[in-house]
C-alpha angles and dihedrals in degrees: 000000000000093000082056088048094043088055094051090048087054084049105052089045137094120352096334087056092053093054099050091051089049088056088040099055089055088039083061090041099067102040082055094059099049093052101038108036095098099046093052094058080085096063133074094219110105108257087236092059099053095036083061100044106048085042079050104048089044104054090042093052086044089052091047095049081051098049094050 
């Protein structure tokens, strides 16, 4: 199990790292779009901006939960 750990450490670090979180945060994105379309039609924030901030706020707390 540590050896695995070890291996997705090396992973998420560095510039392979980067580019995972960067898909991943599209990847986010749109899944974001598609379930929660219909709930921020109530708010006066613009959907971009939200779709972007919460993908955001996930993978680089992600990253930080990694990194620690």
């Amino acid at each position: 199990m540590r050896d695995n750990q070890k291996n997705m450490l090396g992973i998420f670090s560095g510039e392979s790292g980067d580019m995972f979180f960067r898909f991943f945060k599209q990847y986010l994105i749109r899944i974001f779009e598609a379930e929660l379309k219909d709930e921020l039609k109530k708010v006066d924030v613009p959907n971009n901006y939200l779709y972007h901030h919460i993908s955001c706020s996930f993978v680089e707390t992600l990253r930080w939960w990694i990194q620690s």
